[in-house]
NUFIZA-432858 format. One record per residue (C-alpha): residue number from 1; residue in three letters; x, y, z. Coordinates in Angstrom, 1 decimal. Last residue first. Layout:
N
  pos  code      px      py      pz
  NUM   ala       X       Y       Z
...
//
This chain:
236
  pos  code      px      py      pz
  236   unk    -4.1    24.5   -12.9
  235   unk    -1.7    27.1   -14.9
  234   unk     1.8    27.4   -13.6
  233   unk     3.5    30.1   -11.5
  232   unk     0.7    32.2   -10.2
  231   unk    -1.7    29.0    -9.6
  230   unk     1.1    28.1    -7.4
  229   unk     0.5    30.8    -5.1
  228   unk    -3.4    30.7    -5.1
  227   unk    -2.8    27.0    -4.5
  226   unk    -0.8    28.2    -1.4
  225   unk    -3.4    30.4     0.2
  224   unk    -6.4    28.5    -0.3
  223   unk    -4.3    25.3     1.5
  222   unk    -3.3    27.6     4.2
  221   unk    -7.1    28.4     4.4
  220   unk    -8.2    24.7     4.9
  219   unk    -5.6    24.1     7.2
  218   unk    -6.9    26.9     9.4
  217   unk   -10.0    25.2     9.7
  216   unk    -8.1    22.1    10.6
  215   unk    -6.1    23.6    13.3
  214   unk    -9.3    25.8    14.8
  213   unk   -10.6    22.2    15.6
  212   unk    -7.9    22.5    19.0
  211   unk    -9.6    25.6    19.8
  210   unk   -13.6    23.5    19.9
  209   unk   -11.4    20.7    21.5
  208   unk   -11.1    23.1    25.0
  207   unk    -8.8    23.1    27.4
  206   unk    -6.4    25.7    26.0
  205   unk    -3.0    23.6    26.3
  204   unk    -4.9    19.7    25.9
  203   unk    -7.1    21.2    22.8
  202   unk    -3.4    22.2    21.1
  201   unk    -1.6    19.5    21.9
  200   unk    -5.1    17.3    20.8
  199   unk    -5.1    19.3    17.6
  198   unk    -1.6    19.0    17.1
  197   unk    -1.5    15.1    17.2
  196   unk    -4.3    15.1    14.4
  195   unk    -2.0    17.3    12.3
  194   unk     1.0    15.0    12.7
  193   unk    -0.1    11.5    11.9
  192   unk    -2.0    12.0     8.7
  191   unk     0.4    15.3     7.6
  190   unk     3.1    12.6     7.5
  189   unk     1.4    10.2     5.2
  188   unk     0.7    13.1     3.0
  187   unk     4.5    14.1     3.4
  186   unk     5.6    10.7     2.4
  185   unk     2.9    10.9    -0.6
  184   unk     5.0    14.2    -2.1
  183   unk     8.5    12.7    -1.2
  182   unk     7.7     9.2    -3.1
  181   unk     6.2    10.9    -5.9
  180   unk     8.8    13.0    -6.9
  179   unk    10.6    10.6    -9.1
  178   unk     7.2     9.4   -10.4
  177   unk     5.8    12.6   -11.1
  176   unk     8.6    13.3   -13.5
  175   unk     7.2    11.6   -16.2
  174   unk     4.5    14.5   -16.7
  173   unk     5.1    17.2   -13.1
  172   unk     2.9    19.7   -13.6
  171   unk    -0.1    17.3   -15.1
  170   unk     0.6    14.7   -12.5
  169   unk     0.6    16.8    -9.8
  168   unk    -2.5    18.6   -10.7
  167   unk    -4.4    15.2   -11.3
  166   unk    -3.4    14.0    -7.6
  165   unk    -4.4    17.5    -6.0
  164   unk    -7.4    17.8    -7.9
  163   unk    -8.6    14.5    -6.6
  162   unk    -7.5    15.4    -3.2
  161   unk    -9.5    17.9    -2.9
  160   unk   -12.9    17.1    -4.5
  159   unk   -14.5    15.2    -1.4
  158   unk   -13.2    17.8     1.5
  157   unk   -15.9    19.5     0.8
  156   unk   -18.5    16.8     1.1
  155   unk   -16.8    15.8     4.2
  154   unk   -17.3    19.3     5.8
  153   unk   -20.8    19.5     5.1
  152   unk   -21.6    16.0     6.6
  151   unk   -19.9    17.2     9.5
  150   unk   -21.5    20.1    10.0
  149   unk   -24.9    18.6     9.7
  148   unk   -23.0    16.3    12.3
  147   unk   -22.4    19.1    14.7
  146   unk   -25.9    20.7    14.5
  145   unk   -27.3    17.3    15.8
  144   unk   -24.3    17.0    18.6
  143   unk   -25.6    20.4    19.6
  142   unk   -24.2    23.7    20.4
  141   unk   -22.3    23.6    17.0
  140   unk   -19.5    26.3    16.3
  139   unk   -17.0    23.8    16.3
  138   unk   -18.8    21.6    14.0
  137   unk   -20.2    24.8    12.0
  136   unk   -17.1    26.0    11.2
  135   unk   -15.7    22.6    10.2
  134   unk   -18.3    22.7     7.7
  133   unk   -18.4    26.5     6.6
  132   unk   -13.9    26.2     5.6
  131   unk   -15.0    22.9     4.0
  130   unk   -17.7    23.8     2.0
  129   unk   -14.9    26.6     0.8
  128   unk   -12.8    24.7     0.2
  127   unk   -14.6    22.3    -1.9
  126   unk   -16.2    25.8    -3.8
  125   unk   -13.0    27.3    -4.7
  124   unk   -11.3    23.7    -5.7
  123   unk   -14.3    23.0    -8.3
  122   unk   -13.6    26.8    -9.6
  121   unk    -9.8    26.0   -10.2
  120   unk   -11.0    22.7   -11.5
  119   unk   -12.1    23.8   -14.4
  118   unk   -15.9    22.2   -14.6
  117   unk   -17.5    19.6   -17.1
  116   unk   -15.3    16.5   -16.2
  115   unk   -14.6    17.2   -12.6
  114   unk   -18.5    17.7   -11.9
  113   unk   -19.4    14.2   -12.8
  112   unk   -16.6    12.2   -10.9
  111   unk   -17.3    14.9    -8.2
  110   unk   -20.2    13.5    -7.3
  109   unk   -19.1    10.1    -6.5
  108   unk   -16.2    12.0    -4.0
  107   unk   -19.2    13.9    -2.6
  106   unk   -20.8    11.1    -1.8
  105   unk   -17.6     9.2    -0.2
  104   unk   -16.3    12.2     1.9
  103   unk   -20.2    13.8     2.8
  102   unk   -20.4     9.8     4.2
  101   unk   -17.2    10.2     5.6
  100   unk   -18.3    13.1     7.4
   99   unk   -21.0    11.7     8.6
   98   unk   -19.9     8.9     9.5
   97   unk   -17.2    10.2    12.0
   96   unk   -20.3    11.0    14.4
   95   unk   -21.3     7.3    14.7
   94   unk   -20.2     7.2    18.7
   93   unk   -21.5    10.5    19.3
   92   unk   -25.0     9.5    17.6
   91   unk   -25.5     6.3    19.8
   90   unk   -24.3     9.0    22.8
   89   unk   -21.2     8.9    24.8
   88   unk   -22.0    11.4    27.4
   87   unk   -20.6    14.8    28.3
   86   unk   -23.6    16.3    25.7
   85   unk   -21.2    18.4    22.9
   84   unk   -18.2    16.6    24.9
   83   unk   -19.2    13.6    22.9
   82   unk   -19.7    14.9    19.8
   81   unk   -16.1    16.4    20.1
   80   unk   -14.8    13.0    20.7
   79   unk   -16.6    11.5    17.8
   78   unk   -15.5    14.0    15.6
   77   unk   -12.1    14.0    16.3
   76   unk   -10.3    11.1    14.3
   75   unk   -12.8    12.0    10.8
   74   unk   -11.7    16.0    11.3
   73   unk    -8.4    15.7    12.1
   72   unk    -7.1    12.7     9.9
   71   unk    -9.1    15.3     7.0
   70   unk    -6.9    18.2     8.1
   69   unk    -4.0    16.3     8.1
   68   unk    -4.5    15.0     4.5
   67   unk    -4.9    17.9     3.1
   66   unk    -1.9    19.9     5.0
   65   unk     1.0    16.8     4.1
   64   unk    -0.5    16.7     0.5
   63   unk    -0.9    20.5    -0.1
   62   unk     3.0    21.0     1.8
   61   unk     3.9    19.1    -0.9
   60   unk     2.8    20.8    -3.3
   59   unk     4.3    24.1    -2.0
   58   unk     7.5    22.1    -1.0
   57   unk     7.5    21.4    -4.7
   56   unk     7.3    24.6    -5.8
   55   unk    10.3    26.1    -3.7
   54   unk    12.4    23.2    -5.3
   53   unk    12.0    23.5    -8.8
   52   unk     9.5    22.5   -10.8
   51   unk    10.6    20.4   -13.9
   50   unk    10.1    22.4   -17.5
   49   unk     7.2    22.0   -19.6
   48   unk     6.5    18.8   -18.6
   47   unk     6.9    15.8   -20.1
   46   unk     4.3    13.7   -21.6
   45   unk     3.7    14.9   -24.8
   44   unk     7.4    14.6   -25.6
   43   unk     6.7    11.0   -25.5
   42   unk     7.6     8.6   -23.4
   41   unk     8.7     5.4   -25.0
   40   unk    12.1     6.7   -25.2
   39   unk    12.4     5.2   -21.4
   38   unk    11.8     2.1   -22.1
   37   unk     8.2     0.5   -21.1
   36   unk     8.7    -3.1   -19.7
   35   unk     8.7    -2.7   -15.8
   34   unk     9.3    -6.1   -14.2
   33   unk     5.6    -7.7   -13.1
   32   unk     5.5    -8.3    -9.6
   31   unk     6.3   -11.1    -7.8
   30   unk     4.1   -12.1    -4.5
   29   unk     5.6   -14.1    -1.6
   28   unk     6.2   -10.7     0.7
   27   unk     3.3    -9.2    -0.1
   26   unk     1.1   -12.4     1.6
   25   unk     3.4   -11.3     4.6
   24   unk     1.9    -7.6     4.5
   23   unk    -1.4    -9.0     4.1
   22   unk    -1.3   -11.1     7.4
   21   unk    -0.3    -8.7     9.2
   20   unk    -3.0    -6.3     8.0
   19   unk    -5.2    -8.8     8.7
   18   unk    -4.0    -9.7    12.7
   17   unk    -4.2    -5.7    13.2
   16   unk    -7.7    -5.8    12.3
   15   unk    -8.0    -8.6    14.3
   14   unk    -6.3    -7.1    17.4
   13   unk    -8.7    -4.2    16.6
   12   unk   -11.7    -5.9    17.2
   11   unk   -10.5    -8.4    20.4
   10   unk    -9.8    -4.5    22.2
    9   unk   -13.2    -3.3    21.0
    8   unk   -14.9    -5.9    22.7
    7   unk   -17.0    -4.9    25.1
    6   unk   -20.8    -5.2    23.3
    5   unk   -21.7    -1.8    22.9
    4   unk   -17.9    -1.0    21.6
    3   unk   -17.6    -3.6    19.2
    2   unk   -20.9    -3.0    18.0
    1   unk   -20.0     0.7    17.3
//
Protein backbone atom coordinates (compact mmCIF):
# COMPACT_ATOMS: atom_id res chain seq x y z
CA UNK A 1 0.00 0.00 0.00
CA UNK A 2 2.94 2.45 0.72
CA UNK A 3 4.49 1.31 -2.33
CA UNK A 4 1.67 2.10 -4.21
CA UNK A 5 0.80 5.75 -2.64
CA UNK A 6 4.20 6.67 -3.00
CA UNK A 7 4.97 5.28 -6.82
CA UNK A 8 7.13 2.67 -6.32
CA UNK A 9 5.67 -0.47 -6.57
CA UNK A 10 7.81 -1.39 -9.55
CA UNK A 11 11.39 -0.66 -7.16
CA UNK A 12 9.20 -2.99 -4.41
CA UNK A 13 8.79 -6.00 -6.17
CA UNK A 14 12.22 -5.94 -7.92
CA UNK A 15 13.44 -6.26 -4.32
CA UNK A 16 11.36 -8.80 -3.47
CA UNK A 17 12.40 -10.56 -6.46
CA UNK A 18 16.23 -9.50 -5.59
CA UNK A 19 15.54 -11.67 -2.03
CA UNK A 20 14.18 -14.53 -3.30
CA UNK A 21 17.29 -14.58 -5.65
CA UNK A 22 19.32 -14.22 -3.30
CA UNK A 23 17.90 -17.12 -1.13
CA UNK A 24 17.83 -19.51 -3.73
CA UNK A 25 21.69 -19.00 -4.30
CA UNK A 26 22.31 -19.07 -0.41
CA UNK A 27 20.52 -22.87 -1.05
CA UNK A 28 22.85 -23.68 -3.38
CA UNK A 29 26.09 -23.52 -0.73
CA UNK A 30 24.10 -25.17 2.02
CA UNK A 31 24.51 -29.17 2.91
CA UNK A 32 22.02 -30.92 4.34
CA UNK A 33 22.01 -33.53 6.76
CA UNK A 34 22.11 -37.23 4.83
CA UNK A 35 19.01 -39.25 5.98
CA UNK A 36 20.04 -41.59 8.92
CA UNK A 37 16.69 -43.56 9.71
CA UNK A 38 16.74 -47.17 7.90
CA UNK A 39 14.02 -48.30 6.54
CA UNK A 40 13.19 -51.12 9.30
CA UNK A 41 13.10 -48.33 11.54
CA UNK A 42 9.48 -47.75 10.61
CA UNK A 43 7.24 -49.50 12.39
CA UNK A 44 4.25 -51.32 11.51
CA UNK A 45 2.44 -48.55 13.31
CA UNK A 46 3.31 -46.32 10.79
CA UNK A 47 2.12 -47.88 7.59
CA UNK A 48 -1.01 -47.79 6.30
CA UNK A 49 -3.57 -50.07 6.13
CA UNK A 50 -3.11 -50.71 2.56
CA UNK A 51 -1.64 -47.95 -0.08
CA UNK A 52 -4.49 -46.01 -1.97
CA UNK A 53 -4.74 -46.67 -5.17
CA UNK A 54 -4.84 -44.47 -7.98
CA UNK A 55 -8.59 -43.20 -8.20
CA UNK A 56 -8.00 -42.02 -4.51
CA UNK A 57 -5.15 -40.24 -4.94
CA UNK A 58 -6.34 -38.06 -7.74
CA UNK A 59 -9.28 -37.41 -5.26
CA UNK A 60 -6.60 -35.99 -2.81
CA UNK A 61 -4.96 -34.49 -5.06
CA UNK A 62 -7.53 -32.84 -6.74
CA UNK A 63 -8.25 -31.45 -2.64
CA UNK A 64 -4.69 -29.85 -2.81
CA UNK A 65 -4.78 -28.48 -6.49
CA UNK A 66 -8.78 -27.17 -5.69
CA UNK A 67 -7.89 -25.67 -2.00
CA UNK A 68 -5.26 -23.95 -2.86
CA UNK A 69 -6.80 -22.40 -6.07
CA UNK A 70 -9.59 -21.21 -4.41
CA UNK A 71 -7.62 -19.46 -1.73
CA UNK A 72 -4.92 -17.86 -4.80
CA UNK A 73 -8.54 -16.62 -6.00
CA UNK A 74 -9.89 -15.19 -3.24
CA UNK A 75 -6.64 -13.28 -1.63
CA UNK A 76 -5.38 -12.24 -5.73
CA UNK A 77 -9.04 -10.89 -6.36
CA UNK A 78 -10.22 -9.10 -3.57
CA UNK A 79 -8.67 -6.01 -4.11
CA UNK A 80 -9.80 -5.80 -7.72
CA UNK A 81 -13.34 -6.61 -6.90
CA UNK A 82 -13.25 -4.00 -4.08
CA UNK A 83 -12.35 -1.78 -6.54
CA UNK A 84 -15.01 -2.21 -9.06
CA UNK A 85 -17.52 -2.29 -5.90
CA UNK A 86 -16.89 1.96 -6.10
CA UNK A 87 -14.79 2.28 -9.79
CA UNK A 88 -12.08 3.88 -7.63
CA UNK A 89 -9.16 2.64 -5.90
CA UNK A 90 -10.06 3.26 -2.41
CA UNK A 91 -7.55 3.13 1.00
CA UNK A 92 -9.98 0.09 1.80
CA UNK A 93 -9.87 -1.47 -1.88
CA UNK A 94 -6.21 -1.48 -1.80
CA UNK A 95 -6.15 -3.37 1.86
CA UNK A 96 -9.06 -5.68 0.86
CA UNK A 97 -6.79 -8.94 0.73
CA UNK A 98 -6.23 -8.32 4.46
CA UNK A 99 -9.07 -9.27 5.44
CA UNK A 100 -9.21 -12.35 4.33
CA UNK A 101 -5.83 -13.17 5.45
CA UNK A 102 -6.41 -11.82 8.63
CA UNK A 103 -9.78 -14.41 8.92
CA UNK A 104 -6.70 -16.93 7.22
CA UNK A 105 -4.20 -16.31 10.08
CA UNK A 106 -6.85 -16.04 13.14
CA UNK A 107 -8.69 -18.65 12.21
CA UNK A 108 -5.65 -20.81 11.58
CA UNK A 109 -4.58 -19.83 15.59
CA UNK A 110 -7.98 -20.97 16.44
CA UNK A 111 -8.06 -23.94 14.91
CA UNK A 112 -4.81 -25.18 16.87
CA UNK A 113 -7.42 -25.36 19.81
CA UNK A 114 -10.48 -26.61 18.05
CA UNK A 115 -8.40 -29.47 16.12
CA UNK A 116 -7.46 -31.12 19.35
CA UNK A 117 -10.99 -31.47 20.92
CA UNK A 118 -13.15 -31.86 17.66
CA UNK A 119 -13.19 -34.85 14.78
CA UNK A 120 -12.26 -33.25 12.07
CA UNK A 121 -15.01 -34.31 9.86
CA UNK A 122 -17.27 -31.77 11.80
CA UNK A 123 -14.30 -29.03 11.84
CA UNK A 124 -14.17 -29.55 7.79
CA UNK A 125 -18.24 -29.17 7.73
CA UNK A 126 -18.24 -25.91 9.40
CA UNK A 127 -14.71 -24.35 7.41
CA UNK A 128 -16.60 -25.11 4.36
CA UNK A 129 -19.17 -24.02 5.04
CA UNK A 130 -17.83 -20.34 6.34
CA UNK A 131 -16.34 -20.45 3.24
CA UNK A 132 -19.25 -21.33 0.89
CA UNK A 133 -21.30 -17.95 3.08
CA UNK A 134 -18.01 -15.83 2.77
CA UNK A 135 -17.36 -15.78 -0.76
CA UNK A 136 -21.09 -15.53 -1.16
CA UNK A 137 -21.30 -12.48 0.51
CA UNK A 138 -18.13 -10.94 -1.42
CA UNK A 139 -19.82 -11.39 -4.66
CA UNK A 140 -23.07 -10.67 -3.31
CA UNK A 141 -21.75 -7.43 -1.54
CA UNK A 142 -23.10 -3.99 -2.83
CA UNK A 143 -20.48 -2.34 -0.88
CA UNK A 144 -16.71 -2.52 -0.49
CA UNK A 145 -17.66 -2.57 3.53
CA UNK A 146 -20.10 -5.59 3.02
CA UNK A 147 -17.29 -7.17 0.87
CA UNK A 148 -14.58 -7.26 3.48
CA UNK A 149 -17.01 -8.61 6.22
CA UNK A 150 -17.18 -11.22 3.49
CA UNK A 151 -13.85 -11.49 3.24
CA UNK A 152 -12.90 -11.83 6.77
CA UNK A 153 -15.59 -14.68 6.83
CA UNK A 154 -14.17 -16.42 4.02
CA UNK A 155 -10.54 -16.41 5.37
CA UNK A 156 -11.61 -17.80 8.60
CA UNK A 157 -13.11 -20.62 6.72
CA UNK A 158 -10.64 -21.34 4.73
CA UNK A 159 -8.27 -21.36 8.07
CA UNK A 160 -8.90 -25.20 8.98
CA UNK A 161 -8.65 -26.61 5.45
CA UNK A 162 -5.52 -27.22 4.70
CA UNK A 163 -4.57 -28.41 8.07
CA UNK A 164 -7.01 -31.31 7.72
CA UNK A 165 -5.84 -31.83 4.44
CA UNK A 166 -2.06 -32.26 5.44
CA UNK A 167 -2.96 -34.54 8.66
CA UNK A 168 -5.44 -36.61 6.43
CA UNK A 169 -2.76 -37.36 4.02
CA UNK A 170 -0.39 -38.33 6.35
CA UNK A 171 -2.66 -40.60 8.29
CA UNK A 172 -3.94 -42.42 4.88
CA UNK A 173 -0.94 -42.59 3.46
CA UNK A 174 1.85 -43.57 6.87
CA UNK A 175 5.48 -43.91 5.19
CA UNK A 176 4.06 -43.68 1.96
CA UNK A 177 3.28 -40.00 2.13
CA UNK A 178 6.54 -39.23 1.17
CA UNK A 179 6.56 -41.02 -2.13
CA UNK A 180 3.28 -39.32 -2.97
CA UNK A 181 4.13 -36.21 -1.69
CA UNK A 182 5.81 -34.68 -4.53
CA UNK A 183 2.56 -35.25 -6.91
CA UNK A 184 0.05 -34.18 -4.22
CA UNK A 185 2.07 -30.56 -3.37
CA UNK A 186 2.79 -30.24 -7.31
CA UNK A 187 -0.85 -30.17 -7.87
CA UNK A 188 -1.29 -27.60 -4.90
CA UNK A 189 1.23 -25.53 -6.53
CA UNK A 190 -0.63 -26.00 -9.75
CA UNK A 191 -4.15 -25.25 -8.41
CA UNK A 192 -2.28 -21.62 -7.18
CA UNK A 193 -1.59 -20.62 -10.70
CA UNK A 194 -4.42 -22.10 -12.47
CA UNK A 195 -7.61 -21.29 -10.60
CA UNK A 196 -6.84 -17.58 -10.35
CA UNK A 197 -6.17 -17.54 -14.18
CA UNK A 198 -9.76 -19.11 -14.65
CA UNK A 199 -11.49 -16.53 -12.74
CA UNK A 200 -10.11 -13.68 -14.83
CA UNK A 201 -10.95 -16.08 -18.20
CA UNK A 202 -13.99 -16.44 -16.83
CA UNK A 203 -14.74 -12.60 -15.55
CA UNK A 204 -13.04 -11.39 -19.10
CA UNK A 205 -15.91 -13.88 -21.18
CA UNK A 206 -19.02 -12.63 -19.04
CA UNK A 207 -17.85 -9.17 -18.11
CA UNK A 208 -18.33 -9.25 -14.76
CA UNK A 209 -15.71 -10.42 -11.69
CA UNK A 210 -18.84 -11.14 -9.49
CA UNK A 211 -19.23 -14.60 -12.35
CA UNK A 212 -15.61 -15.02 -12.33
CA UNK A 213 -15.90 -15.41 -8.07
CA UNK A 214 -18.52 -18.10 -8.87
CA UNK A 215 -15.11 -20.34 -9.59
CA UNK A 216 -14.07 -20.23 -6.02
CA UNK A 217 -17.43 -20.78 -4.55
CA UNK A 218 -17.81 -23.68 -6.70
CA UNK A 219 -14.39 -24.90 -5.40
CA UNK A 220 -15.55 -24.97 -2.13
CA UNK A 221 -18.41 -27.41 -3.07
CA UNK A 222 -16.29 -29.76 -5.30
CA UNK A 223 -14.16 -30.00 -2.27
CA UNK A 224 -17.53 -31.00 -0.10
CA UNK A 225 -18.26 -33.35 -2.70
CA UNK A 226 -15.01 -35.19 -2.90
CA UNK A 227 -14.15 -35.51 0.90
CA UNK A 228 -17.71 -36.94 1.11
CA UNK A 229 -16.32 -39.51 -1.47
CA UNK A 230 -13.28 -40.39 0.33
CA UNK A 231 -14.77 -40.34 3.62
CA UNK A 232 -16.74 -43.50 2.03
CA UNK A 233 -13.55 -45.43 1.43
CA UNK A 234 -11.38 -44.64 4.44
CA UNK A 235 -12.21 -43.14 7.81
CA UNK A 236 -11.06 -39.27 8.33
Amino acid sequence: MLAVRHRHLSTLLVMLAACAWTLAAAFLFVKFPAEIHAEKSETPANMPAGVPGVAFTSGVASLFFIYVGTEASIGGWAAEHAKRLTREVTSLAMIAPTFFYGGLMSGRAAATLVLARVRGTYVITCALSLAVIGVAIVIAAPSQRIAVVGLAIAGAGCASIYPLYIAWFSRWYGTAARKFGGLVFSMASFGGSALPWLVGVTSTRFGSLRIGLLVPLAGCLVMAMVIAVLHRQRSV
